[in-house]
C-alpha positions as CSV (number, residue, x, y, z in Angstrom):
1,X,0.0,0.0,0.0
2,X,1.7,3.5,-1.1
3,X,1.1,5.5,2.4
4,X,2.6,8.5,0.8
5,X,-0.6,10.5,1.4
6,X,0.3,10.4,5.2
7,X,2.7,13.2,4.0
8,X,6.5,14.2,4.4
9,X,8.7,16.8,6.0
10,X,12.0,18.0,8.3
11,X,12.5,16.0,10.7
12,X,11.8,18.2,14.3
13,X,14.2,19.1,16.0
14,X,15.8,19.8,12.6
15,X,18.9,17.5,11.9
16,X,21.3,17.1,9.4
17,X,21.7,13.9,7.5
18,X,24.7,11.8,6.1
19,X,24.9,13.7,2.9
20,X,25.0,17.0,4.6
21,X,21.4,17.9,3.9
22,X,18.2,18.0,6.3
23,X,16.6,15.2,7.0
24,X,13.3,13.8,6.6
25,X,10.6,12.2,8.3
26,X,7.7,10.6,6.2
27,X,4.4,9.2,6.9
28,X,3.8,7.9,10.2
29,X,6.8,9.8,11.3
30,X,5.5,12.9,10.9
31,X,2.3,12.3,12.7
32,X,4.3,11.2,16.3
33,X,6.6,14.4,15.3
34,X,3.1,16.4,14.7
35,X,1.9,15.5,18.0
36,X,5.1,16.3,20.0
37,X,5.2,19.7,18.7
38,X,1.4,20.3,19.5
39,X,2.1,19.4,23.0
40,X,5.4,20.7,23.5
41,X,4.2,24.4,22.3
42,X,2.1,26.8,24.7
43,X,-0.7,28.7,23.3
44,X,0.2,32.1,22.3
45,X,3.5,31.4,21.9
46,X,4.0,31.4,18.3
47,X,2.8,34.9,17.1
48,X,1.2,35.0,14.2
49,X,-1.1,31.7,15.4
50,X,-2.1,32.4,19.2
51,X,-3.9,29.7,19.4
52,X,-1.8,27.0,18.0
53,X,-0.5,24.3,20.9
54,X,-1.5,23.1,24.2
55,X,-2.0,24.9,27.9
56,X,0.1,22.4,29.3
57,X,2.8,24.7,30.1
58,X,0.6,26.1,32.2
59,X,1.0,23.7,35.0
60,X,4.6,23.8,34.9
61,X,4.8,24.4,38.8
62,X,1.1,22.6,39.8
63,X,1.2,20.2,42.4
64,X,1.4,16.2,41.3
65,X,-2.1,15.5,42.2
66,X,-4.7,13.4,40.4
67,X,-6.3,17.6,39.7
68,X,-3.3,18.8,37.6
69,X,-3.8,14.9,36.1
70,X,-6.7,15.4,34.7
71,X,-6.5,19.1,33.6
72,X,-3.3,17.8,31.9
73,X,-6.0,15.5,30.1
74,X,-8.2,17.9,29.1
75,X,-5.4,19.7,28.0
76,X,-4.2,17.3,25.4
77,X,-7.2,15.7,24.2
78,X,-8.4,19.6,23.6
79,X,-5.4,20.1,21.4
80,X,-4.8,17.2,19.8
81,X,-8.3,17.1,18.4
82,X,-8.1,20.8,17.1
83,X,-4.9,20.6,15.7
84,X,-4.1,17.2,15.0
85,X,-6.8,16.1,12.3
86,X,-5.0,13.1,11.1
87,X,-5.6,11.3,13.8
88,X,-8.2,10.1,16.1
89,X,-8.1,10.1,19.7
90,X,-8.6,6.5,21.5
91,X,-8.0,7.3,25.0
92,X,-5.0,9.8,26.9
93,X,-4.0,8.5,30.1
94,X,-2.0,10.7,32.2
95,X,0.0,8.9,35.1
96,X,1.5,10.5,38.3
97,X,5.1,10.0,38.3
98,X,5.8,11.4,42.0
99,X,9.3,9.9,42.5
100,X,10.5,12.4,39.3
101,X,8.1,15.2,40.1
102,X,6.6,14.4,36.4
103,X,3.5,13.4,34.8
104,X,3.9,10.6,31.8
105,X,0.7,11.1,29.0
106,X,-0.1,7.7,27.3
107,X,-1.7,8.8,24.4
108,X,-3.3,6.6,22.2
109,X,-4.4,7.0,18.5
110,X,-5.4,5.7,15.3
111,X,-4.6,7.3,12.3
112,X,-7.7,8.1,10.3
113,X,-6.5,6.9,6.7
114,X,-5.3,3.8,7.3
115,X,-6.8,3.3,10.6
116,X,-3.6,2.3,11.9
117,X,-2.9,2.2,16.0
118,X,-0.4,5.0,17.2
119,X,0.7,5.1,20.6
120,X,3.6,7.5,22.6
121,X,4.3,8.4,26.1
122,X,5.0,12.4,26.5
123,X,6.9,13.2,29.9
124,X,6.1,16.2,31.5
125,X,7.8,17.2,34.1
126,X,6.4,19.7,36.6
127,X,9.3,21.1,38.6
């Protein structure tokens, strides 16, 4: 099956391949890349899209309770269905991690194309 419709682009963070050029990420690449940038961005920090990314920078210094848990959540299931269309959300999962002060996000998705299963763990880290 040619998946070239799941599309192509730089690799984030950019990175330099063998050949001295940028390289690439293609098809499902590109989604788990999509996603990491989604979450790893706070809203209104990119200027000319205020909107763009997740709140979950807001809870940066929130105490490791099952409240900041679930906002944390909210949080990502909010952004990932607004700016993530490729995909659809089967269920997020946010653990409490108190021994590291961090949250871990099991997210869980299929792609909508292909209807394949996706799956990453996003650390966030609190303090």
């Amino acid at each position: 099956m040619n998946r070239d419709f799941l599309g192509k682009g730089f690799a984030s963070p950019l990175q330099i391949n063998v050949r001295g050029g940028i390289k690439g990420a293609k098809q499902e690449e590109v989604i788990r890349q999509s996603i990491l940038v989604i979450l790893g961005t706070q809203q209104g920090e990119r200027v000319m899209r205020p909107t763009f990314g997740s709140n979950l920078k807001s809870l940066l210094f929130a105490p490791n309770n099952i409240a900041t848990a679930n906002l944390a959540r909210y949080y990502v299931e909010e952004s990932l269905q607004t700016w993530e269309k490729r995909i659809t959300l089967d269920e997020v999962l946010v653990e409490n991690d108190s021994s590291d002060a961090r949250l871990l996000i099991h997210i869980r998705y299929r792609i909508k194309s292909t209807n394949e299963p996706g799956n990453l763990v996003y650390p966030f880290y609190l303090q």
